[in-house]
ZADOTOR-143963 format. One record per residue (C-alpha): residue number from 1; x, y, z; residue in three letters. Coordinates in steps of 0.02 Angstrom, whole numbers, always signed. Example, Ala and Ser with C-alpha at 12.3 -4.5 7.8 and 13.67 -1.06 7.14 Angstrom:
BEGIN
seq / east / north / up / type
1 / +615 / -225 / +390 / ala
2 / +684 / -53 / +357 / ser
! end
This chain:
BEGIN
seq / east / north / up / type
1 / -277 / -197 / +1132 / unk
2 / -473 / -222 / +1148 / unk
3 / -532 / -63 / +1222 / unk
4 / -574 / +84 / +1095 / unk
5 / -450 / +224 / +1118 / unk
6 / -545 / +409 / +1161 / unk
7 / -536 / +563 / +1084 / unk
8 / -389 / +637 / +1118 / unk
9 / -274 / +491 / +1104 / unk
10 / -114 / +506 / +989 / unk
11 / -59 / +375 / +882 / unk
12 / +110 / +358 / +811 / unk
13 / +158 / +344 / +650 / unk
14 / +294 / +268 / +567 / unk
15 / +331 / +362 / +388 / unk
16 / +302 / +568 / +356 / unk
17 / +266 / +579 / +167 / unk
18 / +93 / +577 / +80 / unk
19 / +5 / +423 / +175 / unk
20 / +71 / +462 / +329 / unk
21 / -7 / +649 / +291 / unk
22 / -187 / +599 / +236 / unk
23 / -189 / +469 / +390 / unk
24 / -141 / +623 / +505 / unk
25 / -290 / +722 / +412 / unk
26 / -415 / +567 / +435 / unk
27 / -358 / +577 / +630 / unk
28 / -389 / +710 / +671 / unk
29 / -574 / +727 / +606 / unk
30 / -599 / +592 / +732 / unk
31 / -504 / +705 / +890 / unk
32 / -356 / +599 / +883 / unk
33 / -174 / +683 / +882 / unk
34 / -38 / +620 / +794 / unk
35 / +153 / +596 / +823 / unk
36 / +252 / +557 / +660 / unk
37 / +417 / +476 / +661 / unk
38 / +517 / +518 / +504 / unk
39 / +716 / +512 / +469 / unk
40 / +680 / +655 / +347 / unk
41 / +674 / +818 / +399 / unk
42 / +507 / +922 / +340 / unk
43 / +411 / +779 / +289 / unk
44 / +222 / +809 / +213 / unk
45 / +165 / +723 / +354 / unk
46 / +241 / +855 / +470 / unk
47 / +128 / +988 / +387 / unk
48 / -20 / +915 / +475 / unk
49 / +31 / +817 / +634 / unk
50 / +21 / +884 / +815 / unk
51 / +229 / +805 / +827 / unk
52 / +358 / +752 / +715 / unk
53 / +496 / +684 / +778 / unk
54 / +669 / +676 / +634 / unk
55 / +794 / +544 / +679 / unk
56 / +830 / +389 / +601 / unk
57 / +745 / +219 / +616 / unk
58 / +931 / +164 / +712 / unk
59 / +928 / +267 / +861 / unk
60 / +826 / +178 / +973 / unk
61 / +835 / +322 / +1123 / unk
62 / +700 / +404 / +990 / unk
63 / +619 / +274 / +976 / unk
64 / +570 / +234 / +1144 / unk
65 / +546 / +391 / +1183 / unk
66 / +425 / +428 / +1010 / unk
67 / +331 / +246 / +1091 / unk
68 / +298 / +307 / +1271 / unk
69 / +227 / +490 / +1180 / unk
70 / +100 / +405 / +1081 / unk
71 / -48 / +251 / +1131 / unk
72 / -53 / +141 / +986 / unk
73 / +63 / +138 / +838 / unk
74 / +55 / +116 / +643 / unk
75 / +136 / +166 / +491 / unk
76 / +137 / +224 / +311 / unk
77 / +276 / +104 / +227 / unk
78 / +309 / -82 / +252 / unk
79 / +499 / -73 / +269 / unk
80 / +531 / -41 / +443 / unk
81 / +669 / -128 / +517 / unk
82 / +664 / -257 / +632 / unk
83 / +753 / -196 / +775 / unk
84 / +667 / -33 / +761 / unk
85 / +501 / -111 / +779 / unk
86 / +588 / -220 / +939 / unk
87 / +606 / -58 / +1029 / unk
88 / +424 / -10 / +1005 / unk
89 / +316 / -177 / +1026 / unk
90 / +424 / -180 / +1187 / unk
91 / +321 / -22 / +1239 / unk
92 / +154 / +4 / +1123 / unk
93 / +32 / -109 / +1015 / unk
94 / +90 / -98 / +826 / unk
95 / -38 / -115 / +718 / unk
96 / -57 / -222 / +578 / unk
97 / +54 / -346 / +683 / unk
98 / +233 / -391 / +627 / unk
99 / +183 / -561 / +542 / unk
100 / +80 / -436 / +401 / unk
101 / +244 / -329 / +398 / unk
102 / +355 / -494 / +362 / unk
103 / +253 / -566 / +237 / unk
104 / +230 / -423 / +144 / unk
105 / +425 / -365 / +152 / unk
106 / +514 / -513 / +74 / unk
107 / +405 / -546 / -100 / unk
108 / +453 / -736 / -78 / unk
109 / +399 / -732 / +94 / unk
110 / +246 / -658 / +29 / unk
111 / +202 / -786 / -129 / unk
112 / +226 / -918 / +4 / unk
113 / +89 / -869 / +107 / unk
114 / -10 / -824 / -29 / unk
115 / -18 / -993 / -99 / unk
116 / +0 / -1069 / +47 / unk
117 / -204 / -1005 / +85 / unk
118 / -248 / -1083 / -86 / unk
119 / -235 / -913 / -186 / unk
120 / -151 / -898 / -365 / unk
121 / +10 / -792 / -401 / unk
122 / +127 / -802 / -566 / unk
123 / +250 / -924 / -572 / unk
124 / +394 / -882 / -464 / unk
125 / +571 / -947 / -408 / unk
126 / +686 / -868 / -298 / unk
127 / +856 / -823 / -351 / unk
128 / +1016 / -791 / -218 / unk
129 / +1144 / -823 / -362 / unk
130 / +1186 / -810 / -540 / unk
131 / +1162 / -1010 / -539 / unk
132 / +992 / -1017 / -460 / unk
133 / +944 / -885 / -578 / unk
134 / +996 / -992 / -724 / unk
135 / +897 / -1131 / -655 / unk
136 / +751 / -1013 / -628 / unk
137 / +740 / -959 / -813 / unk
138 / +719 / -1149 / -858 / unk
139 / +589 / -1184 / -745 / unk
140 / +465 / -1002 / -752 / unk
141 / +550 / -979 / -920 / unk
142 / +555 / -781 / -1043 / unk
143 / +473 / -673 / -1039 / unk
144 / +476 / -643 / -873 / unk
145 / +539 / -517 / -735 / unk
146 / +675 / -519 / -592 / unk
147 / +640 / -414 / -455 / unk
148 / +730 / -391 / -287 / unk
149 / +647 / -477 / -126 / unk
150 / +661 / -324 / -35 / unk
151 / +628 / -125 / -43 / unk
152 / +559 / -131 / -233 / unk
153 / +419 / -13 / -282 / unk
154 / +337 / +104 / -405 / unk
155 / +440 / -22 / -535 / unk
156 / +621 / -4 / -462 / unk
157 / +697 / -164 / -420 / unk
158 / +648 / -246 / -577 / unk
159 / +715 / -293 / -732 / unk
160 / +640 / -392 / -891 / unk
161 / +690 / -537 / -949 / unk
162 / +629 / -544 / -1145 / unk
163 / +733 / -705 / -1168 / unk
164 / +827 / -823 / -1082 / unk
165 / +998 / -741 / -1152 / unk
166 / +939 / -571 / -1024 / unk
167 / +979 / -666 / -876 / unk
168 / +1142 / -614 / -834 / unk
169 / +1086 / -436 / -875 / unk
170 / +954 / -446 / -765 / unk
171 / +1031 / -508 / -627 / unk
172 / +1200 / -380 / -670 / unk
173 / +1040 / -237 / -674 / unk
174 / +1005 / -303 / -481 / unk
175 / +1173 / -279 / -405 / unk
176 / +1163 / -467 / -365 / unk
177 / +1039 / -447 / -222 / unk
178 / +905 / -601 / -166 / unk
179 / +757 / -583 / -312 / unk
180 / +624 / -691 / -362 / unk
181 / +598 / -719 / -538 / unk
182 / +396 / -704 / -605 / unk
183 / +317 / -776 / -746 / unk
184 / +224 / -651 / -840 / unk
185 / +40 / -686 / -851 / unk
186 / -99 / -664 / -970 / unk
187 / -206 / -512 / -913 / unk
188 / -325 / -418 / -986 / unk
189 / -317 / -275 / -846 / unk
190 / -272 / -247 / -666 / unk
191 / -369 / -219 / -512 / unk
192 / -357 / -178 / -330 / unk
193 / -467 / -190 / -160 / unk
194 / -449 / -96 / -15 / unk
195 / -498 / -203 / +142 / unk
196 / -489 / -175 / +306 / unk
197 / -510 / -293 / +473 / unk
198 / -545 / -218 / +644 / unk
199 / -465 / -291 / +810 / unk
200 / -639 / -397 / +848 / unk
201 / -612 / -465 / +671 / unk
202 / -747 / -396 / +564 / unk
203 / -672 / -368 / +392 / unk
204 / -748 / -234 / +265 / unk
205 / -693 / -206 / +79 / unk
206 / -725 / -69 / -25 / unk
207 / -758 / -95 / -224 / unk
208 / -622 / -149 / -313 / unk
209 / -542 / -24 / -426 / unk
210 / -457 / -32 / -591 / unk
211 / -280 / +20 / -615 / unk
212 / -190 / +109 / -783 / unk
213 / +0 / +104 / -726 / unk
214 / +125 / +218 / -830 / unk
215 / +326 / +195 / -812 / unk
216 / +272 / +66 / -664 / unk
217 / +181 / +210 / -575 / unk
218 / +6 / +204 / -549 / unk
219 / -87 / +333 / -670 / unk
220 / -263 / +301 / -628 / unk
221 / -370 / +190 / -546 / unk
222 / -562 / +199 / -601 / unk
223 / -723 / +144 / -508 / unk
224 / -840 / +41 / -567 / unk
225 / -690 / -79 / -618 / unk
226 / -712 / -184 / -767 / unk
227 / -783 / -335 / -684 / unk
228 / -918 / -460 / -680 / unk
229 / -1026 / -455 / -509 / unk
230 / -934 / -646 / -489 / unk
231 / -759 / -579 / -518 / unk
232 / -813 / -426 / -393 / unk
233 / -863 / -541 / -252 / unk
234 / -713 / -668 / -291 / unk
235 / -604 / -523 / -262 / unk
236 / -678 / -446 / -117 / unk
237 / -685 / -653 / -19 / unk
238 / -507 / -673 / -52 / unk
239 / -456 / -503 / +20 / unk
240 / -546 / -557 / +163 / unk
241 / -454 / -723 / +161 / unk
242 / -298 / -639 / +172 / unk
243 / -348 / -520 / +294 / unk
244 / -405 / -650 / +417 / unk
245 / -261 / -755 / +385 / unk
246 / -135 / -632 / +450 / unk
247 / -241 / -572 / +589 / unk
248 / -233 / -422 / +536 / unk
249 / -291 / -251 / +600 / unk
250 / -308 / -102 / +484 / unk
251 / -320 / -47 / +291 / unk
252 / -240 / -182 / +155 / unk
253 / -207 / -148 / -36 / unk
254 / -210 / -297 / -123 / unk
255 / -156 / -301 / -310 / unk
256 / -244 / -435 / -424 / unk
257 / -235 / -480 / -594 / unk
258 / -397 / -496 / -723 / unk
259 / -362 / -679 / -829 / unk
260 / -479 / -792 / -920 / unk
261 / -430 / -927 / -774 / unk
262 / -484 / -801 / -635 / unk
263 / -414 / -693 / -503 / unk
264 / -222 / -690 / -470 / unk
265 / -138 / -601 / -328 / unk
266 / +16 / -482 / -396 / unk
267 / +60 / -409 / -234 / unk
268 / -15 / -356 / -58 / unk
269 / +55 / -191 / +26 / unk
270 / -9 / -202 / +236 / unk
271 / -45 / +9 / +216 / unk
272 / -148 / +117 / +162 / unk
273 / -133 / +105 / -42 / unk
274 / -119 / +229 / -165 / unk
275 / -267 / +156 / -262 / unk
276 / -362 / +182 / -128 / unk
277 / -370 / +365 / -154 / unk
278 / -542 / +373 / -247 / unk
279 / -601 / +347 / -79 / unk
280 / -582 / +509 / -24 / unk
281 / -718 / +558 / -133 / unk
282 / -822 / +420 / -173 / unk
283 / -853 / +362 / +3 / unk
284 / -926 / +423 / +170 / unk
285 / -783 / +338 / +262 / unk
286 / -617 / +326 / +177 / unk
287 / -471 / +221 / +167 / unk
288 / -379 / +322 / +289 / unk
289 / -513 / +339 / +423 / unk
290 / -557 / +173 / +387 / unk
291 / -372 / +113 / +450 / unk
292 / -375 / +261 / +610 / unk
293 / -548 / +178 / +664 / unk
294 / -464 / +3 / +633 / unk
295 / -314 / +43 / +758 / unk
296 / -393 / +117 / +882 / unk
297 / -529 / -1 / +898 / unk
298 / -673 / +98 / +841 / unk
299 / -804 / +3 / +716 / unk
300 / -787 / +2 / +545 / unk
301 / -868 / +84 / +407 / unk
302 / -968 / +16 / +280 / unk
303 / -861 / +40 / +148 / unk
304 / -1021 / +103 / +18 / unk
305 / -977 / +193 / -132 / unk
306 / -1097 / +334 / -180 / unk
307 / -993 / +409 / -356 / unk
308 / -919 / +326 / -482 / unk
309 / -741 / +423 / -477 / unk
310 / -577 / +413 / -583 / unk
311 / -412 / +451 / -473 / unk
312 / -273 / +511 / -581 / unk
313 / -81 / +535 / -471 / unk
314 / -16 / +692 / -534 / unk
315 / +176 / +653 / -549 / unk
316 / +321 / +785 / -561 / unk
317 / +253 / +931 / -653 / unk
318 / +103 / +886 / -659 / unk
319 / +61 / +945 / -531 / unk
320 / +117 / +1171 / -555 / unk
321 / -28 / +1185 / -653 / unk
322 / -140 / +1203 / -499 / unk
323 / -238 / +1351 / -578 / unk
324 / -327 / +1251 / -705 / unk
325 / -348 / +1087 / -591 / unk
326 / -424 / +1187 / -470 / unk
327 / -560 / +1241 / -590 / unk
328 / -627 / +1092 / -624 / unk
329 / -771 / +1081 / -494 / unk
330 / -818 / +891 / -501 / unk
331 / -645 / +867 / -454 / unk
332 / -558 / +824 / -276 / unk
333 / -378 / +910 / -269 / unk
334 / -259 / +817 / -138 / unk
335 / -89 / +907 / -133 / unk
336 / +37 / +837 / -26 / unk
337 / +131 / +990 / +10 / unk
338 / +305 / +921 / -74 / unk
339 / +407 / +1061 / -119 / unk
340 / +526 / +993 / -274 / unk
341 / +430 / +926 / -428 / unk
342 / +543 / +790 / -461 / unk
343 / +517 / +676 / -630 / unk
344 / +444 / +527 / -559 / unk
345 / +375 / +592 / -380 / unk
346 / +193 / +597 / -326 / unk
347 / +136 / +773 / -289 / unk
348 / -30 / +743 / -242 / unk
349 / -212 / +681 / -344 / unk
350 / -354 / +719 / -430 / unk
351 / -521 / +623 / -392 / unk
352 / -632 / +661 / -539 / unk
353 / -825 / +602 / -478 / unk
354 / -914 / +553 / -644 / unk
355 / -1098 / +517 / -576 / unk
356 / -1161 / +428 / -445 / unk
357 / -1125 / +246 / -409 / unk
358 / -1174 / +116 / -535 / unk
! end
């Protein structure tokens, strides 16, 4: 797909909770309509969209009919299944492409490319079986974490290894499944960049962000980041790198870690990220018009930040006491319309702006 799509277009979207909602928002500001599909029913996205369709990712009748509704389409989460996304490259463009959904889906798949482009990740091993993960621990060695290949996030599909004698734990902890096994690393702090590529090819990145995590959930992420101007532009180039490398189209999260030895890649995520949020504040163009411009091959924007800002996720019940978040008037409230509170759910975001860009 070459040709810009108009106003008035729809595009698709795979995934109806909170990313799938603020890229419906970002749409339509640029006179695009959207068509979600979502196996849950009332979805956040739904709130927003001009369609939703509910039915599962298996019932490929939906599906062909959701890709003949819509002109291009994207999506909100990485785990889409294969034969689901079959059914609609058979029909529309999906953007980023299938390699970027690959890589990013298996974590060994993903350390593979990684390195294979000359960037640095923690040591790693993958482990199918009890023995391989034995054989694992003696090569990355404790402390060090076993996570599942597949569907981990927000810190579930992991467990820690403290010493060698947790292995069997671990892997109990697991339910067996394919994992890789990570070396921890010596970091003094964690960042992120937001970069996107457009269909011609031309790749911007906004500043890179740094991250406070809490119970493996992302607390905050605060801009300026704690970086020299040479770590900055390292980090910016090799989001680039792996940008160009997949050919990809659209908005990338990529999660790096701060060590004495440089820059080393924890984890990308081919979406819209959630420490990309400060955008919505900080920036003319955000991350999620950034990606609707990127798919329907409009140019890009520049990316500039004009505030310093600290994004804080507000998580369960955080989020009830809207009264006195609302009063705070150099702060951004971003609900996302999610009726139950649970403990560990994101309910929506505060972007605090703390001065102008430095």
């Amino acid at each position: 797909m070459t040709k810009a799509l108009p106003q008035g277009s729809t595009i698709g979207i795979l995934g109806g909770g909170q990313l799938g909602r603020m890229l419906s928002v970002a749409a339509s500001r640029l006179g695009f309509k959207t068509h979600i599909f979502e196996p849950g029913a009332n979805p956040p996205a739904g709130h927003v969209a001009d369609v939703v369709t509910t039915a599962p990712y298996s019932d490929l009748d939906a599906l062909v009919a959701f890709a003949k509704s819509v002109d291009v389409v994207t999506f909100e989460f990485e785990n889409v299944p294969a034969d689901a996304l079959d059914a609609l490259e058979s029909i529309r463009p999906v953007l980023p492409n299938r390699n970027a959904l690959a890589t990013s889906q298996d974590r060994i798949a993903e350390k593979d490319f990684l390195t294979g482009i000359g960037l640095k990740v923690a040591p790693y091993a993958n482990v199918e079986t009890a023995d391989d993960l034995v054989a694992a621990v003696g090569t990355v060695g404790a402390p060090s974490i076993l996570k599942t290949r597949r569907f981990g996030y927000d810190g579930k599909g992991q467990s820690r290894l403290k010493t060698t004698d947790d292995a069997s734990n671990a892997w109990d902890d697991l339910g067996n499944t394919p994992s890789v096994l990570e070396g921890f690393i010596d970091f003094s702090h964690e960042v992120s960049v937001i970069g996107a590529r457009s269909q011609s090819g031309e790749v911007v990145c906004f500043d890179p962000g740094e991250n406070i995590h809490r119970d493996g959930i992302l607390h905050t992420t605060t801009l300026p980041a704690n970086l020299k101007s040479s770590q900055r532009m390292d980090a910016v180039i090799l989001t680039g790198q792996i940008l160009n490398a997949l050919d990809y189209v659209g908005v990338m999260g990529v999660e790096l870690f701060v060590t004495p030895n440089g820059l080393i890649v924890n984890e990308i995520a081919p979406r819209v990220h959630n420490s990309g949020h400060w955008t919505q504040n900080g920036c003319v163009i955000d991350q999620f018009e950034q990606h609707i411009r990127a798919v329907a091959g409009w140019p890009l924007g520049d990316g500039k930040r004009h505030s310093n800002v600290v994004m804080t996720n507000l998580i369960g019940d955080e989020v009830l006491d809207v009264e006195t978040l609302s009063k705070d008037a150099s702060a951004g409230l971003h609900l996302y319309g999610k009726t139950d509170a649970k403990a560990g759910r994101k309910m929506g975001h505060v972007n605090k702006v703390t001065g102008p860009a430095t």
